[in-house]
mmCIF file of the N, C-alpha and C atoms, coordinates in Angstrom:
data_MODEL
# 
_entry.id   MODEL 
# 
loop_
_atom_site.group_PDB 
_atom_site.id 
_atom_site.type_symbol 
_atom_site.label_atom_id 
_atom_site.label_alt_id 
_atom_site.label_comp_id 
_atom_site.label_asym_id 
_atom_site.label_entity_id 
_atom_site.label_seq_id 
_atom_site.pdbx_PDB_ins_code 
_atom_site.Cartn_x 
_atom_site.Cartn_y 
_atom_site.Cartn_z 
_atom_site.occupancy 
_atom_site.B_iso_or_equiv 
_atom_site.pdbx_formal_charge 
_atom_site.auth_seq_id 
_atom_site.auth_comp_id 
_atom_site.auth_asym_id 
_atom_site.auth_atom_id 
_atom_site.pdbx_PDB_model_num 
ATOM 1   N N  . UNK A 1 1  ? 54.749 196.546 142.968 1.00 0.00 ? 1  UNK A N  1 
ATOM 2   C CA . UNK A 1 1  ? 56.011 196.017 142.458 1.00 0.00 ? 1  UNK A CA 1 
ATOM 3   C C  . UNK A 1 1  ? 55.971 196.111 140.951 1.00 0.00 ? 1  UNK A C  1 
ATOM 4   N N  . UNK A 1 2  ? 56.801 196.307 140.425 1.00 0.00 ? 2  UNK A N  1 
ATOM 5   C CA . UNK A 1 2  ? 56.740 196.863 138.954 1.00 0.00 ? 2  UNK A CA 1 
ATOM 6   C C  . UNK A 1 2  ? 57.646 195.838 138.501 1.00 0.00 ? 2  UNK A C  1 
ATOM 7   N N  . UNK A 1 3  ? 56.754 194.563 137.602 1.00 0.00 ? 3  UNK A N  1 
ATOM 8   C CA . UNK A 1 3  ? 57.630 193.534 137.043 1.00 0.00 ? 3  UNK A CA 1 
ATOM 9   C C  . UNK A 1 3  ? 58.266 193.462 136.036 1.00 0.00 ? 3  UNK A C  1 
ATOM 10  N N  . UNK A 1 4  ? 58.403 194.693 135.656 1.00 0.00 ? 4  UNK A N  1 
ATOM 11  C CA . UNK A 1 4  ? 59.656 194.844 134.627 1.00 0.00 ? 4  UNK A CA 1 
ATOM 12  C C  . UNK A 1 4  ? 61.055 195.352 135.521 1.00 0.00 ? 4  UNK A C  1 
ATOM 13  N N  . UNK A 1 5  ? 61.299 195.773 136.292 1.00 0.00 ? 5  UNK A N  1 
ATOM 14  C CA . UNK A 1 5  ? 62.700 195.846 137.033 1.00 0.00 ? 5  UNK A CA 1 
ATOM 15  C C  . UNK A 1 5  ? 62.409 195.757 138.282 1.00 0.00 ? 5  UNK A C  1 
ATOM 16  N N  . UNK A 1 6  ? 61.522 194.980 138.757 1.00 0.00 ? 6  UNK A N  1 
ATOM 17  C CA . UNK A 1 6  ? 61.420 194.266 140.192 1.00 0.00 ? 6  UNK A CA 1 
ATOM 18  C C  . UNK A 1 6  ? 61.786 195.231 141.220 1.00 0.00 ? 6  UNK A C  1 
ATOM 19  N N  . UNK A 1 7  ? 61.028 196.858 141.027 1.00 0.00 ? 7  UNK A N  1 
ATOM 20  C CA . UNK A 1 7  ? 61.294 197.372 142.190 1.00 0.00 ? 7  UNK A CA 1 
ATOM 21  C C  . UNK A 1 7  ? 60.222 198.213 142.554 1.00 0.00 ? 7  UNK A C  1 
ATOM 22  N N  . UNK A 1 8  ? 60.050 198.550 143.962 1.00 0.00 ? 8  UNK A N  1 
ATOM 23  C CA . UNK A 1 8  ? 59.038 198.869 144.348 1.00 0.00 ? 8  UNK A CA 1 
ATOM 24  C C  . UNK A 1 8  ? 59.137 200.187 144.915 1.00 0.00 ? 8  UNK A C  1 
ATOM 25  N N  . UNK A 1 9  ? 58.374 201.229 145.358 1.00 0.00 ? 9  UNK A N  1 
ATOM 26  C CA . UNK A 1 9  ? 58.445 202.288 145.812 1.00 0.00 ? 9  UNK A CA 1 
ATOM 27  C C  . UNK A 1 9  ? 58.086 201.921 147.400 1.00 0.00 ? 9  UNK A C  1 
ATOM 28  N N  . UNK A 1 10 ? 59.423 201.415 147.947 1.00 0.00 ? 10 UNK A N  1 
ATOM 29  C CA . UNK A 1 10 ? 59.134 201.379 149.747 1.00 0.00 ? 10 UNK A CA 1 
ATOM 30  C C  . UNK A 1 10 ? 58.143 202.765 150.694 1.00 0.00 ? 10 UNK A C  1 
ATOM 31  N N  . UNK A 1 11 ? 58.781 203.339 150.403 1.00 0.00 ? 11 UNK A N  1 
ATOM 32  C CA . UNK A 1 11 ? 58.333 205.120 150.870 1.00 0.00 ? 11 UNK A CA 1 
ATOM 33  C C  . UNK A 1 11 ? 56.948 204.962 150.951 1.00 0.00 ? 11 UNK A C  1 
ATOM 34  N N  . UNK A 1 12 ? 56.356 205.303 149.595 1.00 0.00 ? 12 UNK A N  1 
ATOM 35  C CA . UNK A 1 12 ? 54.665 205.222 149.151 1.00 0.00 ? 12 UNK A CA 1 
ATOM 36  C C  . UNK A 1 12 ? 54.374 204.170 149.614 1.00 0.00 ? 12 UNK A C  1 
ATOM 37  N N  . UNK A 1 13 ? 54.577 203.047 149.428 1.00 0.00 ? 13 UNK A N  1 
ATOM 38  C CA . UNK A 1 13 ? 54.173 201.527 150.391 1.00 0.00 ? 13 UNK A CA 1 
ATOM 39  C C  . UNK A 1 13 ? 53.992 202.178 151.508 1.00 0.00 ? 13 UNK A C  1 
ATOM 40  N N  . UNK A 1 14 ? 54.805 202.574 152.725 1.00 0.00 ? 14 UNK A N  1 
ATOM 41  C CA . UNK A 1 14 ? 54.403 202.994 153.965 1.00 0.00 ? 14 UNK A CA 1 
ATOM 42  C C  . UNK A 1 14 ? 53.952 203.841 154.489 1.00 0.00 ? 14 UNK A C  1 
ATOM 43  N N  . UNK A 1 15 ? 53.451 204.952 153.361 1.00 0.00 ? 15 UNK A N  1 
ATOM 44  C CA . UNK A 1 15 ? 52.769 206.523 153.842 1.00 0.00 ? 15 UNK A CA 1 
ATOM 45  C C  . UNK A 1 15 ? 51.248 205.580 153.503 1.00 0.00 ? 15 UNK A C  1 
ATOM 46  N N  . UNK A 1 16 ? 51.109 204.955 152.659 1.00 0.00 ? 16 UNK A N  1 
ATOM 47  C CA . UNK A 1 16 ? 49.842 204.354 151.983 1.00 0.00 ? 16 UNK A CA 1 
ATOM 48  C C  . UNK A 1 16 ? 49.537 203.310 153.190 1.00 0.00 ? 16 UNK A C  1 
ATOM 49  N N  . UNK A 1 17 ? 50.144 202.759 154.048 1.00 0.00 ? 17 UNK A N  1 
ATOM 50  C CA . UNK A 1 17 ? 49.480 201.645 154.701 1.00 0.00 ? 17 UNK A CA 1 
ATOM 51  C C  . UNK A 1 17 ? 48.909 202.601 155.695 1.00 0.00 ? 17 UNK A C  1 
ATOM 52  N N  . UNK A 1 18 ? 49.767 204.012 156.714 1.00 0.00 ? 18 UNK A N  1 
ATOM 53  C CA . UNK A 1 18 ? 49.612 204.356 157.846 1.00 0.00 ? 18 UNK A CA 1 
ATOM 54  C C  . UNK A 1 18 ? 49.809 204.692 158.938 1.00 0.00 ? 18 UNK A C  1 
ATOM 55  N N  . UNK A 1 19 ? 51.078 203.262 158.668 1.00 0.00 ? 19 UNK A N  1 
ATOM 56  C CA . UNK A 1 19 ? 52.086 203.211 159.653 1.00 0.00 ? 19 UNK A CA 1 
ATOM 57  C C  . UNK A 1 19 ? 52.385 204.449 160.369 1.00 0.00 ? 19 UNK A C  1 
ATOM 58  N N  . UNK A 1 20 ? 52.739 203.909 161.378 1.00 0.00 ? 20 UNK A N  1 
ATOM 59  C CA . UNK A 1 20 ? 52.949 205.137 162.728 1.00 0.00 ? 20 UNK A CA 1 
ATOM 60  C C  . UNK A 1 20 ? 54.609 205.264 162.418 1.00 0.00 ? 20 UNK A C  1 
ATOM 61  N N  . UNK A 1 21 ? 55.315 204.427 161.560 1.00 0.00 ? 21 UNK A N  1 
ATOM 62  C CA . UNK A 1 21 ? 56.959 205.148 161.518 1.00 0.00 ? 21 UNK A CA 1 
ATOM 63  C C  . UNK A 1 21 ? 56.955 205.176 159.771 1.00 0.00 ? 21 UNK A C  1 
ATOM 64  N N  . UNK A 1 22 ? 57.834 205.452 159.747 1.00 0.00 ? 22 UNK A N  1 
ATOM 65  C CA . UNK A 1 22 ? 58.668 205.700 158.284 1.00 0.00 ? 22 UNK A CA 1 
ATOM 66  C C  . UNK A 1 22 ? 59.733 204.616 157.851 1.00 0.00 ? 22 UNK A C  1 
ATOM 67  N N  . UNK A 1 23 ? 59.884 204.719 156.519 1.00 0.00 ? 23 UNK A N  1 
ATOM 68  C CA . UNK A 1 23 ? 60.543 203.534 156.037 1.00 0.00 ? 23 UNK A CA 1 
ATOM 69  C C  . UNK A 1 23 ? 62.098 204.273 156.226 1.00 0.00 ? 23 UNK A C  1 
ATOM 70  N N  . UNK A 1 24 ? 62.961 203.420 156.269 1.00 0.00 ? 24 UNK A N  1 
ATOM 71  C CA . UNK A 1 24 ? 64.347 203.859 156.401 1.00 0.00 ? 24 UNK A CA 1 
ATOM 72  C C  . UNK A 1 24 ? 65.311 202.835 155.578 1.00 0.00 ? 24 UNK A C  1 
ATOM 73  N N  . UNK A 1 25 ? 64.948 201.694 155.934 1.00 0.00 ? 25 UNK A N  1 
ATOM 74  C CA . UNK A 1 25 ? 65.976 200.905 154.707 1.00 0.00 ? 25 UNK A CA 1 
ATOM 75  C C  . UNK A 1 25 ? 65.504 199.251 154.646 1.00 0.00 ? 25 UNK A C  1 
ATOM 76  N N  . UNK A 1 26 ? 65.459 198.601 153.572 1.00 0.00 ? 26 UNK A N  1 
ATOM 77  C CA . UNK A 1 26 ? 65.357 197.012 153.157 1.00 0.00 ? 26 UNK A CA 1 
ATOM 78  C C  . UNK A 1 26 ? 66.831 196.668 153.479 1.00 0.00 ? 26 UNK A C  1 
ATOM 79  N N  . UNK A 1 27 ? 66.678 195.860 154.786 1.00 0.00 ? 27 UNK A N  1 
ATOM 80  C CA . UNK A 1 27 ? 68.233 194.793 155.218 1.00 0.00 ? 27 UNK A CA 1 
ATOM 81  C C  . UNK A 1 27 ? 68.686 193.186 154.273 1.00 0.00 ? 27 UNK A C  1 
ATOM 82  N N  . UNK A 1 28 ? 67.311 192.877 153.942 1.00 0.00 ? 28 UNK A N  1 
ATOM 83  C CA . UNK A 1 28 ? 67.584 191.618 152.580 1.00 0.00 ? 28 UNK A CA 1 
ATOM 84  C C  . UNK A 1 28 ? 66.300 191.317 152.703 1.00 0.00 ? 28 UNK A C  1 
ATOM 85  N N  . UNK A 1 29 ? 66.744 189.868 152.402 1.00 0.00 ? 29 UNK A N  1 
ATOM 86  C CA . UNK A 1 29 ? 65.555 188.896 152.098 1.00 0.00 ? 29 UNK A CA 1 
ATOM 87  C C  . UNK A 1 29 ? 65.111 188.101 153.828 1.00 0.00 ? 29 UNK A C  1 
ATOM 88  N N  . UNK A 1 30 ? 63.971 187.574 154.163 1.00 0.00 ? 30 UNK A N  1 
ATOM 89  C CA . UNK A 1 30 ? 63.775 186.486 154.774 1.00 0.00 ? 30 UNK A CA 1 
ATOM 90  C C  . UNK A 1 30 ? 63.651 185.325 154.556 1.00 0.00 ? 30 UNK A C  1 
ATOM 91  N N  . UNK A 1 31 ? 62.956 185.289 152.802 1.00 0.00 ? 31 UNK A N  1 
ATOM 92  C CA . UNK A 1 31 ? 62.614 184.027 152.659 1.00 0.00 ? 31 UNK A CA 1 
ATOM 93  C C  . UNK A 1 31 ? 61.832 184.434 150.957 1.00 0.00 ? 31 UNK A C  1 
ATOM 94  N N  . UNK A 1 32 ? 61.901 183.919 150.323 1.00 0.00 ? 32 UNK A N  1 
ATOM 95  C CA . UNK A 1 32 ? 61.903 184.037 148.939 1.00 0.00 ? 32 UNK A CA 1 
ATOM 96  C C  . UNK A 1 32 ? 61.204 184.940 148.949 1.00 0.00 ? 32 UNK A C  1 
ATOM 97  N N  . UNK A 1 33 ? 59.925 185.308 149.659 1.00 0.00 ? 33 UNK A N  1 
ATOM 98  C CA . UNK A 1 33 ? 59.019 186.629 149.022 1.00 0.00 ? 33 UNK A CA 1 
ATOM 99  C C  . UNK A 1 33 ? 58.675 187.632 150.504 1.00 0.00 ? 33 UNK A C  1 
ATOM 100 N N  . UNK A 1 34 ? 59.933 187.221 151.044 1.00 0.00 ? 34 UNK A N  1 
ATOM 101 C CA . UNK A 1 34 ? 59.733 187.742 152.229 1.00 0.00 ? 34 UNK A CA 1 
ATOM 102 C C  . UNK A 1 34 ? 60.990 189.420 152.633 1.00 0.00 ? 34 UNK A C  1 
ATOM 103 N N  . UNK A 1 35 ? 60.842 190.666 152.165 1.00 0.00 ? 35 UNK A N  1 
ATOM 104 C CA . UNK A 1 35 ? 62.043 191.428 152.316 1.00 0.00 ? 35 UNK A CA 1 
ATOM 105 C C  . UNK A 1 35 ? 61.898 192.181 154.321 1.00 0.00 ? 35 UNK A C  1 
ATOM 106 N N  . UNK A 1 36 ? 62.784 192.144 154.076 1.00 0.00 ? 36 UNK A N  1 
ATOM 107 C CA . UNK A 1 36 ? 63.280 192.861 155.930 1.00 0.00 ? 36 UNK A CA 1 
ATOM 108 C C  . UNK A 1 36 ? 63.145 194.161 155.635 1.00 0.00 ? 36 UNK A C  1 
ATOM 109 N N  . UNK A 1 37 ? 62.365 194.982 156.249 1.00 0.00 ? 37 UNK A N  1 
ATOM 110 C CA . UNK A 1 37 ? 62.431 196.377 156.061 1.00 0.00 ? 37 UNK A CA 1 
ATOM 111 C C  . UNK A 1 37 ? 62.289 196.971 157.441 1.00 0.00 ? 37 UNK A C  1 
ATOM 112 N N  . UNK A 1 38 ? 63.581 198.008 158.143 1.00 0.00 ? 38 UNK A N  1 
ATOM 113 C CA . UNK A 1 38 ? 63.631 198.917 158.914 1.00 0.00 ? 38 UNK A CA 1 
ATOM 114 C C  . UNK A 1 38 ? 62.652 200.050 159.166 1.00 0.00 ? 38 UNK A C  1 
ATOM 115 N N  . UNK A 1 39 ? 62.486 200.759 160.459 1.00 0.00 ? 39 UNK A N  1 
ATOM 116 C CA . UNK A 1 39 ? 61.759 201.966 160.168 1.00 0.00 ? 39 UNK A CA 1 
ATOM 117 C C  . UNK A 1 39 ? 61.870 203.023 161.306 1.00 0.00 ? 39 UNK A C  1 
ATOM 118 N N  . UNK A 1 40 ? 61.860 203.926 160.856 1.00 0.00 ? 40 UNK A N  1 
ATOM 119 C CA . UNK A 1 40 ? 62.325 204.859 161.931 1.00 0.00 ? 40 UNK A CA 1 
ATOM 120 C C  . UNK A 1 40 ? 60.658 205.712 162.315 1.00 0.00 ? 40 UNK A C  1 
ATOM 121 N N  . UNK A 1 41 ? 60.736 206.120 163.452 1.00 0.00 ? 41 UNK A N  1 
ATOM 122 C CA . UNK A 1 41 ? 59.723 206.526 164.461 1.00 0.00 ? 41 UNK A CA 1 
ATOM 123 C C  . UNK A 1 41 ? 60.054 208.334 164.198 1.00 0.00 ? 41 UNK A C  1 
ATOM 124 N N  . UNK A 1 42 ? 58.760 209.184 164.203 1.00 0.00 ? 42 UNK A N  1 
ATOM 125 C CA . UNK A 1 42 ? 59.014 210.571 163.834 1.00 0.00 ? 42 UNK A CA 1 
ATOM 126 C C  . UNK A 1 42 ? 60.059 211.433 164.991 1.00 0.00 ? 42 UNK A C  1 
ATOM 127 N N  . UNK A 1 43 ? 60.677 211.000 165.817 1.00 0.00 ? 43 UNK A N  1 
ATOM 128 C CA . UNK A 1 43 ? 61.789 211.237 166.833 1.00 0.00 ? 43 UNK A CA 1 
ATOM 129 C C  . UNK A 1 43 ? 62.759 211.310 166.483 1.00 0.00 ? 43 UNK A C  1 
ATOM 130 N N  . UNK A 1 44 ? 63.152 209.917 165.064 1.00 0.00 ? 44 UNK A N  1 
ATOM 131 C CA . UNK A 1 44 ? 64.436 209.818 164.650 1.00 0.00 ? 44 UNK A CA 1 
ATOM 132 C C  . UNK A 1 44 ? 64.414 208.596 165.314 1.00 0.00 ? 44 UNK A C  1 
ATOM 133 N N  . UNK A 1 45 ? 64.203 207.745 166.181 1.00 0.00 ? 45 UNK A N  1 
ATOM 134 C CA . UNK A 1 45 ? 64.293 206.420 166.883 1.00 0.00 ? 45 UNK A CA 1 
ATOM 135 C C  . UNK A 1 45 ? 63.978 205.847 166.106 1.00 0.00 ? 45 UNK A C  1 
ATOM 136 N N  . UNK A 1 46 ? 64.827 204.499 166.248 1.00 0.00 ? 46 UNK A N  1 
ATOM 137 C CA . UNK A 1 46 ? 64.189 203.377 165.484 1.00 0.00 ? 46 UNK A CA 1 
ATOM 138 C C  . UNK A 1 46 ? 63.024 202.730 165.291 1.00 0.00 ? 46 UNK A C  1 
ATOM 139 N N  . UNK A 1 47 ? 62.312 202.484 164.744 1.00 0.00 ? 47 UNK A N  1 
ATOM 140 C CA . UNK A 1 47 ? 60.910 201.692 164.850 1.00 0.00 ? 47 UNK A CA 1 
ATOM 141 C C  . UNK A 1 47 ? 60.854 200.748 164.500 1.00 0.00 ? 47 UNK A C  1 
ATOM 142 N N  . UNK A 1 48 ? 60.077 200.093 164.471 1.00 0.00 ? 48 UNK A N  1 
ATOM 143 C CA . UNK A 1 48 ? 59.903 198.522 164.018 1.00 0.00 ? 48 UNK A CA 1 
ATOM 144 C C  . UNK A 1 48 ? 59.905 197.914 162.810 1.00 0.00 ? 48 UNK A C  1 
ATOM 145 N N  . UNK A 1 49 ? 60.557 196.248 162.818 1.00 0.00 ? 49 UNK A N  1 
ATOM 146 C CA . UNK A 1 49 ? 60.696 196.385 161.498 1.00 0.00 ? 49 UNK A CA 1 
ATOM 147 C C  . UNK A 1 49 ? 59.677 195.491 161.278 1.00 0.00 ? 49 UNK A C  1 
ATOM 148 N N  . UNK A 1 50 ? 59.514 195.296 160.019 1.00 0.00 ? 50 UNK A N  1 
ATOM 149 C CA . UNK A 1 50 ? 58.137 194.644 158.956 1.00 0.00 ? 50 UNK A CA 1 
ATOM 150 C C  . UNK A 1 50 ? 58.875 193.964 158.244 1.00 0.00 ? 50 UNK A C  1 
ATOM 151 N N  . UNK A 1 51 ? 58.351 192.883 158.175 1.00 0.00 ? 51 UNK A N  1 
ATOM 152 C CA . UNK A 1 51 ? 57.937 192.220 156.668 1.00 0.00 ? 51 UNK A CA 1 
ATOM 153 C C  . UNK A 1 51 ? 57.419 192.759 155.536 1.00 0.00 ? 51 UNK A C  1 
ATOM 154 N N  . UNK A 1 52 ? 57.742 192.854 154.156 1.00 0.00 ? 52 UNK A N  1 
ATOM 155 C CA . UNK A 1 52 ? 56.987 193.107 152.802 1.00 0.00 ? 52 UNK A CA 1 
ATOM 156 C C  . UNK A 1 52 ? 57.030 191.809 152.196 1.00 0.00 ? 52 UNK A C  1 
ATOM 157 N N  . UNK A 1 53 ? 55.560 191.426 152.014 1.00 0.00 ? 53 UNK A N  1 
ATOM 158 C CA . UNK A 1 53 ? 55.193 190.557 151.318 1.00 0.00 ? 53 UNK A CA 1 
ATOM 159 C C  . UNK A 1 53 ? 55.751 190.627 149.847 1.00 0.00 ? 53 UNK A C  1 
ATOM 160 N N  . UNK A 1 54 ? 56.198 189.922 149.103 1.00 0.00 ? 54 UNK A N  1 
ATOM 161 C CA . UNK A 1 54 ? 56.742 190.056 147.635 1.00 0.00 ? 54 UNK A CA 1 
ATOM 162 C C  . UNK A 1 54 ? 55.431 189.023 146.992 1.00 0.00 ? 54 UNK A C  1 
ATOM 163 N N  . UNK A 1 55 ? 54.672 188.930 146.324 1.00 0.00 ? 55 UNK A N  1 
ATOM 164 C CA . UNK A 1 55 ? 54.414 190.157 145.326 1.00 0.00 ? 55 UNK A CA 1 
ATOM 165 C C  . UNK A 1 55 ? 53.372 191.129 145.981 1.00 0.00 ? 55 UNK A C  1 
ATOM 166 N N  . UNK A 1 56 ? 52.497 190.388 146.798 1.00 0.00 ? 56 UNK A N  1 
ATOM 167 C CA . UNK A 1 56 ? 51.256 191.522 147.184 1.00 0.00 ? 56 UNK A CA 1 
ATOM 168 C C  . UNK A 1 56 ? 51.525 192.789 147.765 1.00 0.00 ? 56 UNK A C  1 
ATOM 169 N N  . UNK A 1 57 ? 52.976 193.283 147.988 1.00 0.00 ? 57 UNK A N  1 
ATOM 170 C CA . UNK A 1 57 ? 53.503 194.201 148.928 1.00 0.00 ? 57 UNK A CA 1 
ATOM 171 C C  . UNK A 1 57 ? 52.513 194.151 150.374 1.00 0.00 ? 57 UNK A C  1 
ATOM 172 N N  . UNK A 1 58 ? 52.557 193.249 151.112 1.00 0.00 ? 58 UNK A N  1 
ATOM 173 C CA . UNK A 1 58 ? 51.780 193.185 152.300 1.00 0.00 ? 58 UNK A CA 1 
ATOM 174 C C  . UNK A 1 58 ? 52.807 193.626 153.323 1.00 0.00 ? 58 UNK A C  1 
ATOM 175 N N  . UNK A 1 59 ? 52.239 194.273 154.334 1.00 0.00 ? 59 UNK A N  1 
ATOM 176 C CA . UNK A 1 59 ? 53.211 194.700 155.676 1.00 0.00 ? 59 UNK A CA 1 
ATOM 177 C C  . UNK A 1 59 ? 53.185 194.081 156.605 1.00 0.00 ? 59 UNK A C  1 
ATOM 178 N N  . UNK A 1 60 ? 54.038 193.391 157.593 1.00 0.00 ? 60 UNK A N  1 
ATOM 179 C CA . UNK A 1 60 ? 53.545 192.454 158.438 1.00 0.00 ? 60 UNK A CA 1 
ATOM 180 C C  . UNK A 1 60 ? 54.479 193.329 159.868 1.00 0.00 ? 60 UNK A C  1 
ATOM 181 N N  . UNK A 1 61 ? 54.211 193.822 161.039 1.00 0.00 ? 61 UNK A N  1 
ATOM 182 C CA . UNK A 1 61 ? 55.108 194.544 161.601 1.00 0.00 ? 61 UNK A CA 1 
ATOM 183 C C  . UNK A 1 61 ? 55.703 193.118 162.556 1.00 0.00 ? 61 UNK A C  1 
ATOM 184 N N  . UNK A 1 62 ? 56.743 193.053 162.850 1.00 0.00 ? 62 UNK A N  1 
ATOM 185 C CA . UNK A 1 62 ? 57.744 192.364 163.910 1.00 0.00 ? 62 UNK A CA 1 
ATOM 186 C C  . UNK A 1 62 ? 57.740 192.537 164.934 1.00 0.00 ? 62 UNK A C  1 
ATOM 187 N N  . UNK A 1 63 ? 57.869 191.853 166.058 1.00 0.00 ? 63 UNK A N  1 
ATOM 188 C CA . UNK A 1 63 ? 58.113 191.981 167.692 1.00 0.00 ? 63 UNK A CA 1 
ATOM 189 C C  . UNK A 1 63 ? 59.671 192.040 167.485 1.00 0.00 ? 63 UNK A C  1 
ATOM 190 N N  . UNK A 1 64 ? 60.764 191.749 166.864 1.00 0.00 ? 64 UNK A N  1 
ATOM 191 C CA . UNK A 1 64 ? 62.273 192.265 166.855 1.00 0.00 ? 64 UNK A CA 1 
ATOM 192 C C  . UNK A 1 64 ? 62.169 192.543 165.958 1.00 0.00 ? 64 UNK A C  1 
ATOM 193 N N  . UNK A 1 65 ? 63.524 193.791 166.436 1.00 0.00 ? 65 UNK A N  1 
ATOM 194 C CA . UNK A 1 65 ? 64.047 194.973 165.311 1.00 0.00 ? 65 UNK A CA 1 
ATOM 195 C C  . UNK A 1 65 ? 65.501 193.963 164.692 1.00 0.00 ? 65 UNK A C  1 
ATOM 196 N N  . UNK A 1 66 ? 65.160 194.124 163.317 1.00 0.00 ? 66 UNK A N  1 
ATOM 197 C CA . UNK A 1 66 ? 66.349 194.029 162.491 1.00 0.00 ? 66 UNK A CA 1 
ATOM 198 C C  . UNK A 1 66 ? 67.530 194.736 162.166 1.00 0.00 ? 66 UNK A C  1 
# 
């Protein structure tokens, strides 16, 4: 997270963790350091969505899709 304009490179966040899908889009917030992030599966299907930890950029994957 780059604290001069509070933004992060989602993309590289998720090629760097591993993840089995791809990032596709941040839906908001959950909870002050908590962002909703979508992800699509190499099919084009939706995949699961995650949690990003704000500030540690941590990934947390979800049992429901957002």
């Amino acid at each position: 997270l780059n604290s001069q304009d509070q933004t992060a490179n989602l993309e590289g966040i998720f090629a760097e963790s591993k993840a089995a899908s791809t990032y596709q889009v941040t839906t908001g917030w959950a909870a002050d350091n908590l962002l909703i992030i979508n992800t699509k599966n190499a099919d084009g299907s939706q995949g699961p969505s995650y949690w990003l930890g704000v500030p540690d950029l941590s990934l947390t994957v979800l049992s429901t899709k957002f």
